[in-house]
MARVEXSE-169339 format. One record per atom (N, C-alpha, C, O): atom name; x, y, z; residue number from 1; chain. Coordinates in steps of 0.2 Angstrom, whole numbers, m for minus. Atoms other than C-alpha are relative to their C-alpha. Layout:
<semar CA, <X, Y, Z>, NUM, A>
...
END
This chain:
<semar N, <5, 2, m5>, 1, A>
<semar CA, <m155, 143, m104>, 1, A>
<semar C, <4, m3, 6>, 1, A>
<semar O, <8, m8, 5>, 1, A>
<semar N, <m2, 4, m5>, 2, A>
<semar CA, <m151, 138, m87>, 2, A>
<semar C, <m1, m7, 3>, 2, A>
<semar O, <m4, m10, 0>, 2, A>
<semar N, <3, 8, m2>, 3, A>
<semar CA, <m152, 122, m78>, 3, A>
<semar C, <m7, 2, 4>, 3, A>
<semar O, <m8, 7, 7>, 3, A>
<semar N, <6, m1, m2>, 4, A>
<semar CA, <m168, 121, m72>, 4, A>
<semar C, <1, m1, 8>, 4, A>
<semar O, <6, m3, 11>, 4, A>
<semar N, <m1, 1, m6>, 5, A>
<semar CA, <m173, 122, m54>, 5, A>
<semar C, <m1, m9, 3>, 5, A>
<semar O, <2, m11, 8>, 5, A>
<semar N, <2, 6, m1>, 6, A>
<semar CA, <m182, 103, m54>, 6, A>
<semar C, <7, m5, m3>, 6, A>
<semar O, <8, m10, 0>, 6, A>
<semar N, <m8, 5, 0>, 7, A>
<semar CA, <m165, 94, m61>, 7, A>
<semar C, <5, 1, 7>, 7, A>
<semar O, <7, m3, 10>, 7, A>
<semar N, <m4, 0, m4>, 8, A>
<semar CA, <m156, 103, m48>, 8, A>
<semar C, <m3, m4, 7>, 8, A>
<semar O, <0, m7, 10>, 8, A>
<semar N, <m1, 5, m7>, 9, A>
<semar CA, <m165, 95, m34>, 9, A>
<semar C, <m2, m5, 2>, 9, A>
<semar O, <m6, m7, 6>, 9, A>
<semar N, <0, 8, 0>, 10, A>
<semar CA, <m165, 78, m39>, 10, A>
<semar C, <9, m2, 0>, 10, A>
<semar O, <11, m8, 0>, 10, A>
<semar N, <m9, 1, 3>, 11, A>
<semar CA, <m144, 79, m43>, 11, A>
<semar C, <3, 0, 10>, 11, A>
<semar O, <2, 3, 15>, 11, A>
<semar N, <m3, 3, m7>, 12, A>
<semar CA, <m134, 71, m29>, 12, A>
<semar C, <6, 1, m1>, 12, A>
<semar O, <6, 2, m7>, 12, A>
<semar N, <m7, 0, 0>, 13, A>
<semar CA, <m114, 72, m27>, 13, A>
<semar C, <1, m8, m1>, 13, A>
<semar O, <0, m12, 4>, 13, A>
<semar N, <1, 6, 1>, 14, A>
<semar CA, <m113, 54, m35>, 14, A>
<semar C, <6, m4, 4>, 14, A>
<semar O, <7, m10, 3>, 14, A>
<semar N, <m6, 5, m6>, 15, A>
<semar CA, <m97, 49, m22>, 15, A>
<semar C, <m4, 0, 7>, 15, A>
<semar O, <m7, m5, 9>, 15, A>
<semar N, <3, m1, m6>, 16, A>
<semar CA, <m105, 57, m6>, 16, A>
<semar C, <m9, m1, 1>, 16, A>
<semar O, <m12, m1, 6>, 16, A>
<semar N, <6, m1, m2>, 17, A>
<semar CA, <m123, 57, m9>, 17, A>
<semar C, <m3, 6, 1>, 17, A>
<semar O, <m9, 6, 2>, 17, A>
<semar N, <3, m6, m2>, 18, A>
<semar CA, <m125, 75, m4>, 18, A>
<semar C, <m2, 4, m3>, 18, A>
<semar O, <m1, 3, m9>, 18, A>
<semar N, <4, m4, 3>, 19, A>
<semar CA, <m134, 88, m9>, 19, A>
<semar C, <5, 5, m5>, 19, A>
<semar O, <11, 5, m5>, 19, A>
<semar N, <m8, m5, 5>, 20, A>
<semar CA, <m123, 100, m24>, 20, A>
<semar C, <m5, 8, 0>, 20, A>
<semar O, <m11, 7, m2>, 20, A>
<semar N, <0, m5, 0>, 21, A>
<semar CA, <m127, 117, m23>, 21, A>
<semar C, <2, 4, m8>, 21, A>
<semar O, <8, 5, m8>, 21, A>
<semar N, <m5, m3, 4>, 22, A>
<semar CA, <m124, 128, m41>, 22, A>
<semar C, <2, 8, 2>, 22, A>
<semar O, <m1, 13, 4>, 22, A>
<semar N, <m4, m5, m3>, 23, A>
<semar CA, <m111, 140, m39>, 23, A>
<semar C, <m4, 7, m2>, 23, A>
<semar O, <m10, 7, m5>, 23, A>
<semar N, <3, m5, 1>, 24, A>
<semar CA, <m114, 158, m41>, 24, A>
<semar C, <1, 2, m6>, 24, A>
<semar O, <m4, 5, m9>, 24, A>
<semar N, <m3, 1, 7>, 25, A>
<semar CA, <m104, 159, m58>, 25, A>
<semar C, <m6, m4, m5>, 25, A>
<semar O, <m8, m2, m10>, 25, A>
<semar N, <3, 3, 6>, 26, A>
<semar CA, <m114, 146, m66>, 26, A>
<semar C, <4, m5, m4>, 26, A>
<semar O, <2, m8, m9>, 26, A>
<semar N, <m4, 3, 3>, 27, A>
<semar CA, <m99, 137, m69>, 27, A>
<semar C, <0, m8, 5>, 27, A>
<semar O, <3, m12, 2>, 27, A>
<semar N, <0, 8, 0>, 28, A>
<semar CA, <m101, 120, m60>, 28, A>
<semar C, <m7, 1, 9>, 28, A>
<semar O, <m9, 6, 12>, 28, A>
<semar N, <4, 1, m5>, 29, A>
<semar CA, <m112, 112, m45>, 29, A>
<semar C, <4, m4, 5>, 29, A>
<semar O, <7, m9, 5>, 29, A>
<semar N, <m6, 1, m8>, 30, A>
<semar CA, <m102, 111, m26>, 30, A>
<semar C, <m4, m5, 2>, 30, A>
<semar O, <m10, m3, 2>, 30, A>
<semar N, <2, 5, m6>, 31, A>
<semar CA, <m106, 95, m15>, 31, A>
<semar C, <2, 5, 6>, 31, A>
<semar O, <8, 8, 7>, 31, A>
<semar N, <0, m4, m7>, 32, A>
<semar CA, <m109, 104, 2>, 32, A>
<semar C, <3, m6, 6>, 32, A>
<semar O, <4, m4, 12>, 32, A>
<semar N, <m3, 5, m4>, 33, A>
<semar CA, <m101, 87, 10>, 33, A>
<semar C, <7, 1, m1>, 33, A>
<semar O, <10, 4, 3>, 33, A>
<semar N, <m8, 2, 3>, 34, A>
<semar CA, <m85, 82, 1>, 34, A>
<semar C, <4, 7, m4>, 34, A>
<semar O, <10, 7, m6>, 34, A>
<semar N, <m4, m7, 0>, 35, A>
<semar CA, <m83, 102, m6>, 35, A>
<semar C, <2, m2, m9>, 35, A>
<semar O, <3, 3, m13>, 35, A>
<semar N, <0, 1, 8>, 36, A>
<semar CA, <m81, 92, m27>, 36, A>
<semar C, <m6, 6, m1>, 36, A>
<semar O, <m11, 7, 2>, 36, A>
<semar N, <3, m2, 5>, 37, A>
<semar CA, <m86, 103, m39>, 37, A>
<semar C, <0, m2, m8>, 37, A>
<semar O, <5, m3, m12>, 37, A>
<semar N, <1, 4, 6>, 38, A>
<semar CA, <m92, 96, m54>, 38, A>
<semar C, <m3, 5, m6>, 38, A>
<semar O, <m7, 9, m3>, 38, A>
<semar N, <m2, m4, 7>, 39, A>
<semar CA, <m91, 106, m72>, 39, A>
<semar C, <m8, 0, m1>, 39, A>
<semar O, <m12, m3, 2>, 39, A>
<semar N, <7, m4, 4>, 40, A>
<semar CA, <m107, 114, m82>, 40, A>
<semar C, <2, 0, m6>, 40, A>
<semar O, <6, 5, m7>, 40, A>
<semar N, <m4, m3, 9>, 41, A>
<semar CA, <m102, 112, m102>, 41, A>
<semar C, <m5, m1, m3>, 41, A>
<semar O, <m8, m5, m1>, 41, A>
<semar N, <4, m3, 4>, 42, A>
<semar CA, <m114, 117, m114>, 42, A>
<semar C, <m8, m2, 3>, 42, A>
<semar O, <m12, m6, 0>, 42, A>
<semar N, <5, 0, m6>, 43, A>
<semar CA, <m128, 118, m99>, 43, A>
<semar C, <m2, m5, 0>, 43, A>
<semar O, <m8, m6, 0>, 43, A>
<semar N, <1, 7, m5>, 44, A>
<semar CA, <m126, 100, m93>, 44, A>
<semar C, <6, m3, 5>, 44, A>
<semar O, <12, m4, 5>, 44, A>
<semar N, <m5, 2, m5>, 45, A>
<semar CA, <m119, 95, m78>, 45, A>
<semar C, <3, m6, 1>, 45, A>
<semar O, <m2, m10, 3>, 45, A>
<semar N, <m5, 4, 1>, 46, A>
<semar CA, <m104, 82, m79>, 46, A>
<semar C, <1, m3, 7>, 46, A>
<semar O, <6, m1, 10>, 46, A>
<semar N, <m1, 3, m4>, 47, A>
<semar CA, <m106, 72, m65>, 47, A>
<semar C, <4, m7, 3>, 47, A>
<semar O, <3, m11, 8>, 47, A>
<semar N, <m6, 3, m3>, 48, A>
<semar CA, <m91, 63, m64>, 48, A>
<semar C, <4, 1, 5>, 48, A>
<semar O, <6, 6, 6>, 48, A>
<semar N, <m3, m1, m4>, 49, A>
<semar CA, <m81, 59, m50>, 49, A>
<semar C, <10, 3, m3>, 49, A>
<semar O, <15, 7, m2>, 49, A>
<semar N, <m9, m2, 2>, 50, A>
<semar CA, <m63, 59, m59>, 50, A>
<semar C, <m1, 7, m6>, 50, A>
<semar O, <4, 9, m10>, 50, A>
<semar N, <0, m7, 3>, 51, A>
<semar CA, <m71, 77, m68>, 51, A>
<semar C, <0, 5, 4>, 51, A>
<semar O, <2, 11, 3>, 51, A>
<semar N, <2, m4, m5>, 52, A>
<semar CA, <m75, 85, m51>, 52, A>
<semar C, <6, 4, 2>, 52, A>
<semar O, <11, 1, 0>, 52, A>
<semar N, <m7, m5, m3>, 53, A>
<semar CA, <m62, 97, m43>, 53, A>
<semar C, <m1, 2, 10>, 53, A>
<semar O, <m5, 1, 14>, 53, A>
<semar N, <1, 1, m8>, 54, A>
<semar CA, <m60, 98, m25>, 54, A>
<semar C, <m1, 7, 3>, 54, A>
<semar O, <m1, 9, m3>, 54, A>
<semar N, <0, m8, m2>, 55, A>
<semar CA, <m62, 118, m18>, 55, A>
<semar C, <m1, 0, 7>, 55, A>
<semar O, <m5, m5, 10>, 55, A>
<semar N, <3, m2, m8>, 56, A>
<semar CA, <m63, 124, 0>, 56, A>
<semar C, <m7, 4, 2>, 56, A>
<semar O, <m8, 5, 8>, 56, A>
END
């Protein structure tokens, strides 16, 4: 089961505040501000900052 549509657009970038985007993979949700990508593990999203990963 995927993450639902209505979690994704309450879910914030908890440093920047910005909106997160889930990637195309399915493998985590990108802050469209600060570009962190934070983890998806057994379909929930880890919303830590010292979990997130930086990507361009």
């Amino acid at each position: 089961m995927a993450i639902s549509q209505d979690l994704l657009n309450i879910l914030v970038c908890p440093l920047c505040k910005a909106t997160v985007n889930l990637q195309a993979d399915g493998s985590g949700l990108k802050c469209v501000e600060c570009k962190r990508v934070y983890p998806i593990r057994d379909e929930i999203p880890v919303m830590l900052v010292d979990e997130a990963r930086i990507e361009n």
